[in-house]
Legacy VTK file of the C-alpha trace (Angstrom):
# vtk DataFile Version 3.0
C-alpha trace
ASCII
DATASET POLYDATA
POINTS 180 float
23.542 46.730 -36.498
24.899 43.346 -36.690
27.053 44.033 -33.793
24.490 45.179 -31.458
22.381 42.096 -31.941
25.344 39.672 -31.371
25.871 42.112 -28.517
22.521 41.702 -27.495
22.100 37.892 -28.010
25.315 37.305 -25.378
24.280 39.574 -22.830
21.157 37.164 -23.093
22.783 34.545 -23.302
25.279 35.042 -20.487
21.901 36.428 -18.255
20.420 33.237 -18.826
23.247 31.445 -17.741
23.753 32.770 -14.611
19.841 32.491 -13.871
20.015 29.216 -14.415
23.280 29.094 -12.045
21.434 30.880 -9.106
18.431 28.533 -9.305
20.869 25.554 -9.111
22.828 26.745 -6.431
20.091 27.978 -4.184
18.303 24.933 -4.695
21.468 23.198 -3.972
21.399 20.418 -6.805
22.976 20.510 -10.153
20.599 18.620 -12.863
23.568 15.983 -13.469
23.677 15.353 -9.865
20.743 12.642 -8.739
18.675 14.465 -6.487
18.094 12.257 -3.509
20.367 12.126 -0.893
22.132 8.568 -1.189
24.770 7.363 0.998
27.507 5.336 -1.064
29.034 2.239 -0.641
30.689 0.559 2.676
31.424 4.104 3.707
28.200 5.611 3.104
26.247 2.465 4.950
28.497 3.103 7.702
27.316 6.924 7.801
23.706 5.859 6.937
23.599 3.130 9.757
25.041 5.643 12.601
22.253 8.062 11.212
19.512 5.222 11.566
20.538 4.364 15.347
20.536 8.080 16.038
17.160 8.704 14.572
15.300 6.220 14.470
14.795 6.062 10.760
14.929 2.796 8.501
17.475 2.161 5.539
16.364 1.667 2.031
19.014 -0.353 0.761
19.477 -0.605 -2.931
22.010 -2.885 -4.360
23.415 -3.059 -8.160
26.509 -2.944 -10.473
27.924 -0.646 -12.335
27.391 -1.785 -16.503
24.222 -3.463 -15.266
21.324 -3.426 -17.682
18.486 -4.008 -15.224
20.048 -1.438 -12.783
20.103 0.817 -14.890
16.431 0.715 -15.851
15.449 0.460 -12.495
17.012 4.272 -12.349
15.674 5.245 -15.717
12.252 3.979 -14.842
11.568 4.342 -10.635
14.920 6.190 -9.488
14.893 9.454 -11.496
10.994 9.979 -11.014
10.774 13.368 -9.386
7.595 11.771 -7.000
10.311 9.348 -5.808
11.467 12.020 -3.404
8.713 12.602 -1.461
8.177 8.718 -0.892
11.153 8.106 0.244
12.047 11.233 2.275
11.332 9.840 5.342
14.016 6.675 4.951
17.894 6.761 4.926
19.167 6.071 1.314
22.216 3.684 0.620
23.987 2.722 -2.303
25.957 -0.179 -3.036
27.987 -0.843 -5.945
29.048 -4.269 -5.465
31.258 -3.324 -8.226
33.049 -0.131 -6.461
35.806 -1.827 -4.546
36.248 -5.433 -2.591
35.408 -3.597 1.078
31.275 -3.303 -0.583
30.915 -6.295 -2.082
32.230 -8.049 1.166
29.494 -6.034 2.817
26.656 -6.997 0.241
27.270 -10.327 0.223
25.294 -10.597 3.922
22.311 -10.065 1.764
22.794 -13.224 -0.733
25.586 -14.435 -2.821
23.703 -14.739 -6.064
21.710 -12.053 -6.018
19.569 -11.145 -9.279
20.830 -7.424 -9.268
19.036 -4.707 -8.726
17.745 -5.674 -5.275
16.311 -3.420 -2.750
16.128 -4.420 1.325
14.644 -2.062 4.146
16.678 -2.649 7.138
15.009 -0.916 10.790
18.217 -1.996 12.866
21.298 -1.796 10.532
23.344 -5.009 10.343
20.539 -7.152 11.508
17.406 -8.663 9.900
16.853 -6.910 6.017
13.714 -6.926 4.495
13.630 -7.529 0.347
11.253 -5.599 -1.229
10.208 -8.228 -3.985
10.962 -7.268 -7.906
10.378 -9.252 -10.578
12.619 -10.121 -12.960
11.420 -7.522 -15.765
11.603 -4.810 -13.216
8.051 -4.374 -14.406
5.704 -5.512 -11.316
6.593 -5.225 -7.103
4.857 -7.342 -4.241
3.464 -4.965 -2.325
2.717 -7.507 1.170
-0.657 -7.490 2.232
-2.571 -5.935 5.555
-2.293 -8.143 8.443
-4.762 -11.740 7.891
-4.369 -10.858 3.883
-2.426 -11.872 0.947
-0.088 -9.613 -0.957
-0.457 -8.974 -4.583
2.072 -7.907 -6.935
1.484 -4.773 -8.764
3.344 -2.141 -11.579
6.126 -0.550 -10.588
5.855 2.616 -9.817
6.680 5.224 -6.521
3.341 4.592 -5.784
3.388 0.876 -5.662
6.913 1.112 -4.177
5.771 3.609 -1.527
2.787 0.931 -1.017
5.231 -2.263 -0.635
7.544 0.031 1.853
4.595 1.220 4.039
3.476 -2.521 4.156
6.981 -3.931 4.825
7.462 -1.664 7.697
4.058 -2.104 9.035
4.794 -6.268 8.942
8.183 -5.400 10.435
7.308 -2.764 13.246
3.048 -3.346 13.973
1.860 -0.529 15.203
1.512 -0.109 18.992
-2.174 -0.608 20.515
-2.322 1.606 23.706
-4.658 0.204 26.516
LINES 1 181
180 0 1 2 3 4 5 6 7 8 9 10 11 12 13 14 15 16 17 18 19 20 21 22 23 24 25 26 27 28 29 30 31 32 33 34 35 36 37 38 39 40 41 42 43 44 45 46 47 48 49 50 51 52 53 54 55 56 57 58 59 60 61 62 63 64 65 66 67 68 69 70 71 72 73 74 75 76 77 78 79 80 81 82 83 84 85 86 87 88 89 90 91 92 93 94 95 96 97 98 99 100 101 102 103 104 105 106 107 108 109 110 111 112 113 114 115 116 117 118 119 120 121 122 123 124 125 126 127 128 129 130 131 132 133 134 135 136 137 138 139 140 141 142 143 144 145 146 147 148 149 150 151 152 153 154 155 156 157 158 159 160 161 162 163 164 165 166 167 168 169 170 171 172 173 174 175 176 177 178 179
C-alpha cells in the first residue's frame, strides 16, 4: 500500500514537472530568466543601436551597477512588474552595467560622470542626443514632462507613470507631424 502511494506521489510529481517544463519552453522563458528582452552592455547597445537604425524604434537605456541598492529596487519595484512588458514593447531595451567590464563604463560615461545610479535615457538616434527620464532620489516619484505650452508634474512610480513620462518624452523629442 505504502508503495503504491509513493509510486503514485512521483509519477505526480515527475508529471508535474514536466508540465511545468513544456509551459516554460513553449513560452520560451524560464521564471529565473527576466522576461523582457534586454540587450547587455557595450555589446548589446551595439546590437540594440543597429536594430534602432534599422527600424526605426527608440532605445530605453537603463544604466546601474551591479551591488547597487537603488538599482536593485528599481527592478524589485518597476522592472519585474509583469505590466512593464506591454509598455515597453514597442522600445529597444539596453542594459548597462557600468560595473561589467572597462569597454561599458567607457561607453556610459557619454551620459554623465557622476551619475546618481539607476538612470534611465531614451535615445531616438543612438549615439546622439539622450533623453533622461527624471527619478528622484527615493526611486519613489518620476517627472512625467508635460503636453506642449504645459508644465510637467512629477508623479509615483509606476509602468503607468513611466509609460506616461516615455510617451511625453518622445512626443517633446519627435512632435507629431501636422499634414496640410
Amino acid at each position: 500500500m505504502i508503495k503504491k502511494i509513493t509510486l503514485g506521489l512521483l509519477l505526480g510529481l515527475g508529471a508535474s514537472a514536466l508540465l511545468l517544463t513544456m509551459y516554460f519552453v513553449l513560452i520560451d522563458r524560464w521564471p529565473w530568466q527576466h522576461p523582457l528582452p534586454w540587450h547587455y552592455n557595450l555589446e548589446g547597445y551595439q546590437q540594440a543601436a543597429s536594430l534602432s537604425r534599422q527600424s526605426g524604434k527608440p532605445i530605453l537605456l537603463l544604466i546601474e551597477r551591479r551591488r547597487c541598492r537603488r538599482c536593485e529596487m528599481l527592478e524589485q519595484n518597476l522592472l519585474k512588474d509583469p505590466h512593464l512588458e506591454s509598455v515597453v514593447g514597442d522600445l529597444i531595451l539596453v542594459r548597462l552595467d557600468i560595473s561589467a567590464n572597462s569597454a561599458t563604463a567607457q561607453l556610459t560615461a557619454r551620459y554623465g560622470r557622476d551619475l546618481k545610479l539607476p538612470v534611465m535615457f531614451l535615445e531616438t538616434e543612438p549615439g546622439e542626443k539622450a533623453y533622461p527620464l527624471h527619478l528622484n532620489p527615493e526611486l519613489s516619484h518620476i517627472w512625467v514632462p508635460g503636453q506642449p505650452g504645459t508644465q510637467g508634474n512629477k508623479m509615483p512610480l509606476s509602468v503607468a507613470s513611466l509609460d506616461l513620462a516615455i510617451e511625453r518624452t518622445l512626443q517633446q523629442i519627435q512632435p507629431p507631424t501636422q499634414t496640410p
